[in-house]
ChimeraX commands (.cxc) that place a marker at each C-alpha (Angstrom):
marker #1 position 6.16,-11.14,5.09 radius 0.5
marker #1 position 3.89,-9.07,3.08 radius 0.5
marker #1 position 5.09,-8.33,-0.29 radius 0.5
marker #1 position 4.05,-4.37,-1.57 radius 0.5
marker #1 position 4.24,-3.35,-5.30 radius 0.5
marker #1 position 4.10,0.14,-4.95 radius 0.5
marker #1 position 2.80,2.10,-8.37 radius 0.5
marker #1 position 2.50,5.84,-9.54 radius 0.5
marker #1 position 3.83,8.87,-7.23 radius 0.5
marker #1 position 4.25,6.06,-3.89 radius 0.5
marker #1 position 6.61,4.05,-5.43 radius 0.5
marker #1 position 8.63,7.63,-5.91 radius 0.5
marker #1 position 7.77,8.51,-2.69 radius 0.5
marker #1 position 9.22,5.32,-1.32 radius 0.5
marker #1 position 12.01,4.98,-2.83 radius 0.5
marker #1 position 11.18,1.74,-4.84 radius 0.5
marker #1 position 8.77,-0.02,-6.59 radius 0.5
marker #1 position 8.70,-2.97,-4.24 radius 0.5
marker #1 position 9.32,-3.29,-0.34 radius 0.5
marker #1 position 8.25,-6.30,1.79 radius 0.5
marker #1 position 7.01,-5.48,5.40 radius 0.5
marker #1 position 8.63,-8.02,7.82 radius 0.5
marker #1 position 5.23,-8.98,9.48 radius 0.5
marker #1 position 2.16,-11.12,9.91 radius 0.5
marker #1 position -1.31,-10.21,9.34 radius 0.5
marker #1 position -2.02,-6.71,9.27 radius 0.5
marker #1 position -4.68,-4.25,8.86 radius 0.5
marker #1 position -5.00,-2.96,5.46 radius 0.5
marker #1 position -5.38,0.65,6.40 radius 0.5
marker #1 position -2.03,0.07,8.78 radius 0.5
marker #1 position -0.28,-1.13,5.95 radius 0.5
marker #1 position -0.87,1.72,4.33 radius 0.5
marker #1 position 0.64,3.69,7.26 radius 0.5
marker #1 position 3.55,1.83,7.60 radius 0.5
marker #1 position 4.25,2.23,3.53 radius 0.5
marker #1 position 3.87,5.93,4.31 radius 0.5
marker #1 position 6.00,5.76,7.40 radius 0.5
marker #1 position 9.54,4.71,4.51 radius 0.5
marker #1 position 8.96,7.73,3.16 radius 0.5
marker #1 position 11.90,10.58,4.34 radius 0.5
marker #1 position 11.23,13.45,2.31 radius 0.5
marker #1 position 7.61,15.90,2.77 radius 0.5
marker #1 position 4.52,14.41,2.78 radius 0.5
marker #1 position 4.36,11.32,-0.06 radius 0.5
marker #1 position 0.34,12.66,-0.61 radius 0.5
marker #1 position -1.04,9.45,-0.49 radius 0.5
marker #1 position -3.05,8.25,2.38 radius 0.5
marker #1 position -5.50,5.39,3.65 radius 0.5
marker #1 position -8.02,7.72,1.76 radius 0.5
marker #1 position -7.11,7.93,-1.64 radius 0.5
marker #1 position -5.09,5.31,-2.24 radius 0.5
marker #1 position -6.48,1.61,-3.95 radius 0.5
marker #1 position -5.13,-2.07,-2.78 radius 0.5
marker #1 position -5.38,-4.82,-4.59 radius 0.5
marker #1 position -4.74,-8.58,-2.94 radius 0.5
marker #1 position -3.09,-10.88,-5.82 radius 0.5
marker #1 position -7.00,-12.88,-5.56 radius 0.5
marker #1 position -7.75,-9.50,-7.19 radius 0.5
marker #1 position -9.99,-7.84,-4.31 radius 0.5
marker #1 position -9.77,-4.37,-4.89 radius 0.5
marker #1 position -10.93,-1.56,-1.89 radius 0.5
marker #1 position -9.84,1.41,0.11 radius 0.5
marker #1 position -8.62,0.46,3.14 radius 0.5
marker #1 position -10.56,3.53,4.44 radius 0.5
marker #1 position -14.09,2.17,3.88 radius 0.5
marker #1 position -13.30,-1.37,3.51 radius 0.5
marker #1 position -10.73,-2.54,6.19 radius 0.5
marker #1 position -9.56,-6.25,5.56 radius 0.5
marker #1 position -6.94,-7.97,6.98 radius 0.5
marker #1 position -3.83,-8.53,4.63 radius 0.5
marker #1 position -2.39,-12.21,5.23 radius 0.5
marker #1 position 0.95,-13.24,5.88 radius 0.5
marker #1 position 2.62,-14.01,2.27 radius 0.5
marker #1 position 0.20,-11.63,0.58 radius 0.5
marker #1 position 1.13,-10.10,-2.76 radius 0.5
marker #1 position -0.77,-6.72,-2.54 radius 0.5
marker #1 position 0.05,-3.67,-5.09 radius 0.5
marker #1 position -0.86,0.19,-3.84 radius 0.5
marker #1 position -2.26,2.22,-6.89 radius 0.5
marker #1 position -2.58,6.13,-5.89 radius 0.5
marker #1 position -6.21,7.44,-7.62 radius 0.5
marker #1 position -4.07,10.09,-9.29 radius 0.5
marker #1 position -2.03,7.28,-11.07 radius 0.5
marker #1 position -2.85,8.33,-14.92 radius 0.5
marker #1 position -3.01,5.64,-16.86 radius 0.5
marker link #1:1,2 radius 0.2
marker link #1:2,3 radius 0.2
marker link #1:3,4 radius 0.2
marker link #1:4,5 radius 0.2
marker link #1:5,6 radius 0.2
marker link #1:6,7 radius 0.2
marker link #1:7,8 radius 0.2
marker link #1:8,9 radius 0.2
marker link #1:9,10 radius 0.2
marker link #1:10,11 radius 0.2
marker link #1:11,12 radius 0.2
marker link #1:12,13 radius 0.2
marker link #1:13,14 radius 0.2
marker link #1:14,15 radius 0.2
marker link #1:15,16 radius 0.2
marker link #1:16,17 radius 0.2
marker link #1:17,18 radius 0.2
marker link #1:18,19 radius 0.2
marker link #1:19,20 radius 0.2
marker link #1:20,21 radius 0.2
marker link #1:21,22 radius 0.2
marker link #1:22,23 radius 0.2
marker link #1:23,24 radius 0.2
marker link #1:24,25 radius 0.2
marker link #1:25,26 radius 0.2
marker link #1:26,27 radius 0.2
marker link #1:27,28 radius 0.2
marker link #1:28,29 radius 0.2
marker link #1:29,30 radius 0.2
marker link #1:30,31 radius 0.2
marker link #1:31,32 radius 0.2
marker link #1:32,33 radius 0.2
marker link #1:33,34 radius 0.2
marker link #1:34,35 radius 0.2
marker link #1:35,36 radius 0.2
marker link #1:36,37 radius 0.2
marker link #1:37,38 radius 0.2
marker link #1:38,39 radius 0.2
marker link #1:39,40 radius 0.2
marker link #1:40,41 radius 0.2
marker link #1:41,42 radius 0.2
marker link #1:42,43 radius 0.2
marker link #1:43,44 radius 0.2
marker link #1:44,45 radius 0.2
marker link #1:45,46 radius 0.2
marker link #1:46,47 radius 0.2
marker link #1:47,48 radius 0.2
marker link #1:48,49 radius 0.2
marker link #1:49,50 radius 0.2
marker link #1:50,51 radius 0.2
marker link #1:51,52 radius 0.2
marker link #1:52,53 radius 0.2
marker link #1:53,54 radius 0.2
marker link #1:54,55 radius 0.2
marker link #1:55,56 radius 0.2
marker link #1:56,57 radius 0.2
marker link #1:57,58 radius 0.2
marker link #1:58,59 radius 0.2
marker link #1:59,60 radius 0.2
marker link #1:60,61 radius 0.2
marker link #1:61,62 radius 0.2
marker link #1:62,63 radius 0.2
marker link #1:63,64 radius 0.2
marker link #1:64,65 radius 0.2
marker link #1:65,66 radius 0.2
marker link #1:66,67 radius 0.2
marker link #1:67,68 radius 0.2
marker link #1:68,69 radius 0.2
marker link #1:69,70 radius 0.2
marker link #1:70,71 radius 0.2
marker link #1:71,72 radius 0.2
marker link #1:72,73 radius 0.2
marker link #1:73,74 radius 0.2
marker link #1:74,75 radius 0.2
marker link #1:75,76 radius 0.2
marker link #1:76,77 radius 0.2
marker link #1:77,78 radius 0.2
marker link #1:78,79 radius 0.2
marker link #1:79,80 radius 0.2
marker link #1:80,81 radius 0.2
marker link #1:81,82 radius 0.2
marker link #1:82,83 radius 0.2
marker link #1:83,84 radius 0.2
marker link #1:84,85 radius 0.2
view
């Protein structure tokens, strides 16, 4: 299981502020998909593009340009760019 803090507009997009993905290793821009793939309502506006992860080691990177591998009992939180502050 990977465990997903979601913050800003995706965890209102989602539907909650947490959700665990019932899988093994997985690509961190797929993650990202699949987060986006809860959402039921119009599009949440985040994407692989513009939106940071951080791995609880505290790697930070857009899955985008830097695509890493999130592990199997990961702690990783999604942070929109347009999160405030």
């Amino acid at each position: 299981m990977i465990h997903v803090r979601c913050y800003g507009h995706i965890g209102t997009s989602v539907g909650s502020n947490e959700v665990t993905l019932e899988c093994a290793d997985l690509d961190s821009a797929e993650l990202v998909d699949r987060v986006r793939g809860m959402v039921t309502g119009p599009d949440p506006g985040f994407t692989r593009y513009n939106t940071l992860v951080m791995v609880e080691e505290g790697e930070a990177f857009v899955p985008a340009g830097a695509r890493r591998t999130v592990r199997d009992g990961d702690r990783v939180a999604l942070i929109p760019f347009s999160h405030g502050g």
